[in-house]
C-alpha positions in Angstrom: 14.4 35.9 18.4 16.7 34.5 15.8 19.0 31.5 15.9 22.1 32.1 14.4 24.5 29.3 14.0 28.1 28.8 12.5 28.5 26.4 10.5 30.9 27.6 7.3 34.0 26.0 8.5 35.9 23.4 7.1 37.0 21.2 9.6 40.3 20.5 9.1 41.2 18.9 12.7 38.5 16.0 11.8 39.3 15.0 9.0 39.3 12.8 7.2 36.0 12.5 8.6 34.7 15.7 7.0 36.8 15.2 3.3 33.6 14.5 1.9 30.6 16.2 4.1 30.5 19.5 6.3 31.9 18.8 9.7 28.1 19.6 11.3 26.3 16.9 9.6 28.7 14.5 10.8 26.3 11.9 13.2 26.1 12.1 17.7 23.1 9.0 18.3 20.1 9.9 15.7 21.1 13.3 14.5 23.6 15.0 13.0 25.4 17.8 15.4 24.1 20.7 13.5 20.2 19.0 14.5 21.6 18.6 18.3 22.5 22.3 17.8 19.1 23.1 16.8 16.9 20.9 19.5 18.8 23.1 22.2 17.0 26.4 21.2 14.2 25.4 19.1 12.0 26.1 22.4 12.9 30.0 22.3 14.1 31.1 18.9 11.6 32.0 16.3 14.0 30.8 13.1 17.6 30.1 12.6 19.8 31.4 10.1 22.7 28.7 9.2 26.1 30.3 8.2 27.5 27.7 5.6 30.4 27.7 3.5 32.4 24.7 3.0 29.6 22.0 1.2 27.0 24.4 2.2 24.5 22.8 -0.5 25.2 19.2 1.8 23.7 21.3 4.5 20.7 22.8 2.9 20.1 19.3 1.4 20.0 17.5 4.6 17.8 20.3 6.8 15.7 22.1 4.4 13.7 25.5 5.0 12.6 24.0 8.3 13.2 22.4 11.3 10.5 21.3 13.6 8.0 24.0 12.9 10.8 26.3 12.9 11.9 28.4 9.3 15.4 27.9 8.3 17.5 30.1 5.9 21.1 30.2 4.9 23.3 32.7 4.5 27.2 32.4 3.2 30.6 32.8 4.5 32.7 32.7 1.5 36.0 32.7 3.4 37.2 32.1 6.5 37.7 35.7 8.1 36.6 35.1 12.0 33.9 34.9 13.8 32.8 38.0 14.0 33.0 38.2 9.8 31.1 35.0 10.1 28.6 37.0 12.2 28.2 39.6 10.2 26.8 37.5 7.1 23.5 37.2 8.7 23.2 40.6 8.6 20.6 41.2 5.8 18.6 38.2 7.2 18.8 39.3 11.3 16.5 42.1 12.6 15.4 41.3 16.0 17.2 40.0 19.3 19.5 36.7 18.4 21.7 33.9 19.9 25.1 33.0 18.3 25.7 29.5 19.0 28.1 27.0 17.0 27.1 24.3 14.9 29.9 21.4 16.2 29.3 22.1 19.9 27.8 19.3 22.5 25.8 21.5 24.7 22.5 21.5 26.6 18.9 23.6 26.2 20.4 25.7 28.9 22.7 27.0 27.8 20.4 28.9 24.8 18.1 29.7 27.7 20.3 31.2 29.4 21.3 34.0 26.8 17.7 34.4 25.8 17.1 35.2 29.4 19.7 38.2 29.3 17.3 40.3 27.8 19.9 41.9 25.9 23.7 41.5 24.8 25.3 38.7 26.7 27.8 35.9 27.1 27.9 32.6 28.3 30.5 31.6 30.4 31.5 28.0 32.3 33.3 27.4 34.9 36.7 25.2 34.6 39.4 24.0 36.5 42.4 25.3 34.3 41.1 28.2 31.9 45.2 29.1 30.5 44.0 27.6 27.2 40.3 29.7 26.9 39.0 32.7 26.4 38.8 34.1 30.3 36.1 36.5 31.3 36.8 39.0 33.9 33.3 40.4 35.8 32.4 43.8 37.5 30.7 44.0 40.9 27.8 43.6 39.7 28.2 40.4 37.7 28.3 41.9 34.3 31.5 41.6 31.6 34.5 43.8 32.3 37.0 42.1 29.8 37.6 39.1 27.8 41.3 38.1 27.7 42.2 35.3 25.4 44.9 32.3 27.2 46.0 34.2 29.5 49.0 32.7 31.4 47.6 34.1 34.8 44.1 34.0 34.5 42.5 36.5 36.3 39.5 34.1 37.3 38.0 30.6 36.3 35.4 31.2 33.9 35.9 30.5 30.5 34.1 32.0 27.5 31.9 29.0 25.5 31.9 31.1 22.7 28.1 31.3 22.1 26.4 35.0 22.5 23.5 36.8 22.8 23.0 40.5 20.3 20.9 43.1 19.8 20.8 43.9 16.0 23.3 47.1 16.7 26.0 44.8 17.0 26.2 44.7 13.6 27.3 48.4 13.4 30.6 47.1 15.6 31.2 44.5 13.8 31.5 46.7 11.0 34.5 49.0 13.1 35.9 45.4 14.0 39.7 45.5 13.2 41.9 42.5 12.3 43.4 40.5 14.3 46.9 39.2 14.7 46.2 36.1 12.9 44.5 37.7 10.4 40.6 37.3 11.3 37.7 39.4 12.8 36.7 38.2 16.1 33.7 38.8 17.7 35.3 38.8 21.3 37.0 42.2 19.5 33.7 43.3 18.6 32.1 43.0 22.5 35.7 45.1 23.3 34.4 47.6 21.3 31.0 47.2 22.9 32.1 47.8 26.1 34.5 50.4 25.0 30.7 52.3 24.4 29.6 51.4 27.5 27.1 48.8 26.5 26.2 46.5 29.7 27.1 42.7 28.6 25.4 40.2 31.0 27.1 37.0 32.0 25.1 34.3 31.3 26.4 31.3 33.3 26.4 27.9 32.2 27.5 24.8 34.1 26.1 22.1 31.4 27.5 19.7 28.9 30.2 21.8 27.2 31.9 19.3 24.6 33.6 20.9 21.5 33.9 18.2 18.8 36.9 19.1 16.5 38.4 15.7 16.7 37.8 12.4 15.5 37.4 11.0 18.9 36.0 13.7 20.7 33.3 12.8 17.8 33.7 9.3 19.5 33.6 11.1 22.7 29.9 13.1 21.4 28.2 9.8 20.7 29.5 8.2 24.2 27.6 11.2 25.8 24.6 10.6 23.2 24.0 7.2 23.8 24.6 7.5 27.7 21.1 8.9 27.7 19.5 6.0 26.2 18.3 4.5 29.3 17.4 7.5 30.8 13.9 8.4 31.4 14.6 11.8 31.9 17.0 12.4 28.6 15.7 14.3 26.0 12.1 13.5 24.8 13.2 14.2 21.6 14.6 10.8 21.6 11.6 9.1 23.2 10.5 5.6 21.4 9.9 1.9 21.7 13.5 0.5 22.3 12.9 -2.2 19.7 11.0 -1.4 16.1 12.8 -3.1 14.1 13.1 -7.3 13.1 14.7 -9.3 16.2 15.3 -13.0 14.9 15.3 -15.9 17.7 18.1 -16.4 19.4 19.4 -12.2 19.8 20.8 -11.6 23.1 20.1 -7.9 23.9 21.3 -6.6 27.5 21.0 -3.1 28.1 19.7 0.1 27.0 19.8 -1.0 22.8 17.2 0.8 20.8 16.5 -1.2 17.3 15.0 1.3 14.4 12.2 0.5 12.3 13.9 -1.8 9.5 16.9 -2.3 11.0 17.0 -6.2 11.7 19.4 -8.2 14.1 20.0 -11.9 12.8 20.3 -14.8 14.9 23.2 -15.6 17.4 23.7 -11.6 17.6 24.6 -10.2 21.3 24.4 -6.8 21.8 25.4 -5.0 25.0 24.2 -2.0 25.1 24.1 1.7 24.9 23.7 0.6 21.6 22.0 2.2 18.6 20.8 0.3 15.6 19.7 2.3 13.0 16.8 1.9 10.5 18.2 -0.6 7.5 21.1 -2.0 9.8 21.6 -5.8 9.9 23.7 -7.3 12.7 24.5 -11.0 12.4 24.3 -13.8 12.4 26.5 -14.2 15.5 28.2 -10.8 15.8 28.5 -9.3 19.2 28.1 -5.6 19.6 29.0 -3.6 22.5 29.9 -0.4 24.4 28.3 2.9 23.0 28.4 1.7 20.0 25.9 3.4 16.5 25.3 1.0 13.8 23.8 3.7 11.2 21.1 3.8 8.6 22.1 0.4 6.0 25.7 -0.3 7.6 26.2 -3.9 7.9 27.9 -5.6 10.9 28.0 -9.7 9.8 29.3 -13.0 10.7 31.9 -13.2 13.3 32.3 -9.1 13.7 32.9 -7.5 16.8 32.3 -4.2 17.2 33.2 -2.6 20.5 32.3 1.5 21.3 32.4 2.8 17.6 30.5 4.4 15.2 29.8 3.4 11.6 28.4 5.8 9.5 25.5 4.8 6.8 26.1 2.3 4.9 29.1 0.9 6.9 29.8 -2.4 6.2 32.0 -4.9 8.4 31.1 -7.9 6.7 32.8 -10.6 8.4 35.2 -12.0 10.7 36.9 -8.5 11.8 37.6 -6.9 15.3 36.4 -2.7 15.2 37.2 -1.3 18.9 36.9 2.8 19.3 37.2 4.0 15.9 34.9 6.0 13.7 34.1 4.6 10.1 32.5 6.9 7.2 29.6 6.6 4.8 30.2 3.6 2.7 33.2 1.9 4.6 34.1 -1.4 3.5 36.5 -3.7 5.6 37.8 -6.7 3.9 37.3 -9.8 6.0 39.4 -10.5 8.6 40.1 -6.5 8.6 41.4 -6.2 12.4 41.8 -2.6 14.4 44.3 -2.3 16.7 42.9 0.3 19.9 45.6 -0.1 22.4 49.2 1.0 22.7 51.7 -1.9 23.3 53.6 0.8 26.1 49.8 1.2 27.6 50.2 4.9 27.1 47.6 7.7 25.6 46.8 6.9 21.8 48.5 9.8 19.5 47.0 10.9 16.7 48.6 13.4 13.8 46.0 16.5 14.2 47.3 19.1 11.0 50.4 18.1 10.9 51.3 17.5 15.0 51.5 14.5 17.0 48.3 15.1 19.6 48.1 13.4 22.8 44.0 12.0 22.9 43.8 11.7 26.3 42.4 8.2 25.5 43.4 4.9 26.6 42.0 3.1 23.9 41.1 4.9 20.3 41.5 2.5 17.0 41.1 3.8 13.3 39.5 6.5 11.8 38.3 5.6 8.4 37.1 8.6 5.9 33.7 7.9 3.4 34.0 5.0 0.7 37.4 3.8 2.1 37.9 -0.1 1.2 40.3 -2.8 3.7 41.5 -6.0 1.8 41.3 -8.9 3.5 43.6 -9.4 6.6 44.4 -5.6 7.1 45.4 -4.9 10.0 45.1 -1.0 11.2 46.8 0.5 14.3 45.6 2.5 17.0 45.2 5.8 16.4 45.6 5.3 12.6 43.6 7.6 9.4 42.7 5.5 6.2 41.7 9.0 4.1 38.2 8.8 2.1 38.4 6.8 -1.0 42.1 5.1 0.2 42.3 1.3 0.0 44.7 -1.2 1.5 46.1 -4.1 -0.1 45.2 -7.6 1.1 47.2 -8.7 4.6 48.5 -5.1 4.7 50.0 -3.7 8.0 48.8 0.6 7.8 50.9 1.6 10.6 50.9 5.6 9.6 47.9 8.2 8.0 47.1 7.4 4.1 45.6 10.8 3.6 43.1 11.2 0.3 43.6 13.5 -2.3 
């Protein structure tokens, strides 16, 4: 059985968190997303075909032809045509039974299983309390699909579709008769339409696991949260499973919780650290920082004197240097805040935080979300940033600066 997962878009919601790297390889805990992806069905597919496209070459780099003991191949969505279009590039590559599953979705080894079980064509489908904004499946007496309707504003019952499949290699002969959509695109829920237009039986494959699409900067945030609760659990995935502390712990660390410290990473004197915390190989915390919530400190970023870093993530080679405040944002590869650069996380009025998603003002649903801080971007000293903020890849501030609204990159 093949693997096949989508990973060609270009992740326009997240930005400017994916203006420089392919939305999949952006990092939940140790791994990238696309990895997570993988470690769910790497127990019953026989090899996954990647669908790439936007910095596809980032993702070949970072996986290779393999990924634990499984073969890995790439195939190429030029343009963004739907999912079933996207589909439909693994074509010359598929010839056996496969999954579909996405490469930015939060889900668990379940879920795969699930569809693999099927024995067939099928679709996973979870349970949710308002499914107006989903794709809504409809079932026959016997439990198998009778209709997909997309949003419906009556929703004939509560299961939504979570967009990952399982195909016989005919599909690909209906995905060829696929017509356009409305917007423009070939969808695959057109393509099972046509399936069970033909009479094909299309299992249900239910799921009532993690389901967490990450699209936005803090449901990235919101990924990592759900990563690093598993830290001190003994029955989270063994994929994780290691000493808690490898790395260099100088006298006088304070570590309370579940913190895991990599090989190489070190943690300088006078540091606290409350965890879930994650300290990544090359990381150096301290002296006297104090790290908490789920926070990720990744591969070489540096957290120094006087920092405080509260539930965030910084990317590799993040560096908070000194004397700054960091509270629920996300900071790119190669960060650099000035010192005394201070984020702002909470609304004065105590509502939601809002950030500008494509041009719209979106409600996050959070209490608390600071900045979100694209690759190589640079804070003079005394910057402030407010809650809910973007500094675009590259962007700088001035020194004492007040960034109050987006500075979008190039």
């Amino acid at each position: 059985m093949y693997g096949v997962v989508l990973a060609a878009g270009r992740g326009t919601r997240m930005r400017p968190l994916t203006d420089r790297r392919p939305k999949p390889l952006l990092p939940v805990g140790d791994r990238s997303l696309l990895e997570r992806v993988f470690d769910t069905a790497v127990d019953i597919v026989d090899e996954f075909v990647v669908v790439v496209g936007y910095r596809g070459e980032a993702i070949r780099e970072a996986i290779g032809d393999s990924y634990r003991d499984r073969r890995v191949s790439y195939v190429r969505q030029d343009e963004a045509r739907g999912t079933a279009h996207a589909v439909a590039q693994a074509a010359p590559v598929v010839d056996d039974d496969f999954l579909v599953l996405n490469g930015d979705v939060v889900v668990d080894a379940s879920l795969p299983r699930a569809l693999a079980e099927a024995e067939g064509t099928a679709v996973a489908a979870t349970e949710v309390p308002d499914p107006r904004a989903y794709g809504v499946l409809s079932t026959t007496v016997d439990g198998t699909l009778a209709e997909i309707v997309e949003k419906p504003a009556d929703p004939p019952t509560n299961l939504a579709n979570v967009g990952c499949y399982a195909f016989e290699p005919s599909v690909f002969e209906y995905i060829e008769q696929t017509p356009e959509s409305e917007r423009g695109e070939y969808e695959i829920t057109t393509t099972i339409e046509l399936l069970l237009d033909d009479g094909y039986r299309i299992d249900v494959a239910a799921y009532d696991g993690t389901w967490l699409d990450v699209g936005r900067p803090w449901e990235l945030l919101a990924a990592n949260e759900l990563a690093l609760s598993e830290l001190g659990d003994p029955t989270g995935d063994a994929t994780t499973a290691r000493e808690p502390v490898d790395g260099t712990v100088e006298e006088d660390v304070h570590l309370h919780g579940p913190v895991v410290v990599e090989t190489g990473a070190r943690i300088r004197s006078g540091a606290y650290i409350e965890g879930p915390a994650l300290i990544r190989e090359g990381a150096e915390v301290g002296p006297n920082a104090y790290v908490r919530g789920s926070t990720v400190v990744g591969p070489n970023a540096h957290v120094g004197h006087s920092v405080e870093v509260k539930n965030s993530v910084l990317m590799a080679d993040a560096s908070v240097g000194h004397l700054s405040y960091v509270g629920d944002s996300v900071l790119g590869r190669g960060v650099n805040f000035g010192a005394g650069t201070n984020v702002a996380n909470l609304r004065h009025d105590d509502a939601n935080v809002r950030v500008t998603v494509k041009g719209d003002r979106v409600d996050t649903g959070r209490r608390k979300l600071g900045a979100i801080v694209g690759d190589g971007a640079k804070t003079g000293i005394n910057t402030s940033l407010n809650a809910g903020v973007k500094l675009g890849a590259g962007e700088t501030t001035v020194p004492g600066e007040v960034l109050i609204r987006d500075r979008a990159s190039e």
